[in-house]
N, C-alpha and C positions, 0 to 999 in steps of 0.2 A: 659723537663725532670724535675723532681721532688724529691729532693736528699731531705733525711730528718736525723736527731740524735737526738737518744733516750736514756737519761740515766734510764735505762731499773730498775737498782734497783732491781735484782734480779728477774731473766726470767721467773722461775718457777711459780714465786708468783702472780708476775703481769701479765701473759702470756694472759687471759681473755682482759686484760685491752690492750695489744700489737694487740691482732688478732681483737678487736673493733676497734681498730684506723686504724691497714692496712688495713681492711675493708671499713672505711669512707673517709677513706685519700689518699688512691692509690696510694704513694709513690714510686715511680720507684726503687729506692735505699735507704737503710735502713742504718746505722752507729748505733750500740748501745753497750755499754760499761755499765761496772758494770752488766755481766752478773750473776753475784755468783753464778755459775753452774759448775760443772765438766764436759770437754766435753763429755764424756759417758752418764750426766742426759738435756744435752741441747735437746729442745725440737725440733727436725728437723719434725718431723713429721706433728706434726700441724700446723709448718709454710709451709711445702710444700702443704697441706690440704689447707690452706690460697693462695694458686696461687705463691710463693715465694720459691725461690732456698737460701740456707744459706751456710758461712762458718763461722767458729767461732775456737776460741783458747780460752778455760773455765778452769777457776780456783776457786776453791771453795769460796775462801772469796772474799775479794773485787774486784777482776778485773776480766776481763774477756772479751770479745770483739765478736762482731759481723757482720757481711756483707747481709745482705740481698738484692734483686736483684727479681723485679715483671717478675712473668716469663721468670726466666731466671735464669741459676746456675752459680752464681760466678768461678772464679779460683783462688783459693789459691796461691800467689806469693811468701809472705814473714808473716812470724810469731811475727820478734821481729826487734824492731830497728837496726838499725846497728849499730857496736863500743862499744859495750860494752854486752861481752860474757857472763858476770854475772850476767844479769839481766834475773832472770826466771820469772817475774811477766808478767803474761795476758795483756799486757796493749794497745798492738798494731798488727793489718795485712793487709795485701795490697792484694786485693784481681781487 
């Protein structure tokens, strides 16, 4: 199995440059962080076009997070760390 993470740097932008690599790379499982996407603009579509199931928790500036999964749909478990209920930043999921 082949587990990979990708400080993505903004999904949108570099998505070109994500779907070239899960193309070459074959990754089984994906980690990517610094999505700077709101989940409504994350781009599920052309990663599923890509062979790749996603779950994600997207926040517009700097955090954001990812789970990718080759053929296969992740399941969302948990959103945010535990112990500390004031922390809204994208920064973590268990998927």
């Amino acid at each position: 199995m082949k587990v990979a993470t990708f400080n993505i740097n903004n999904i949108n932008r570099r998505l070109p440059n994500l779907l070239r690599w899960l193309h070459q790379a074959k990754p089984d499982a994906v980690a990517l962080q610094e999505l700077k996407s709101t989940d409504a603009d994350f781009p599920v579509e052309a990663i599923r076009k890509a062979g790749y199931g996603a779950v994600w928790r997207g926040q517009k500036t700097w955090n954001g997070v990812a789970i990718l999964a080759r053929k296969a749909d992740p399941v969302l478990i948990r959103t945010a760390l535990p112990g500390d209920p004031d922390d809204h930043e994208a920064r973590y999921i268990e998927a």
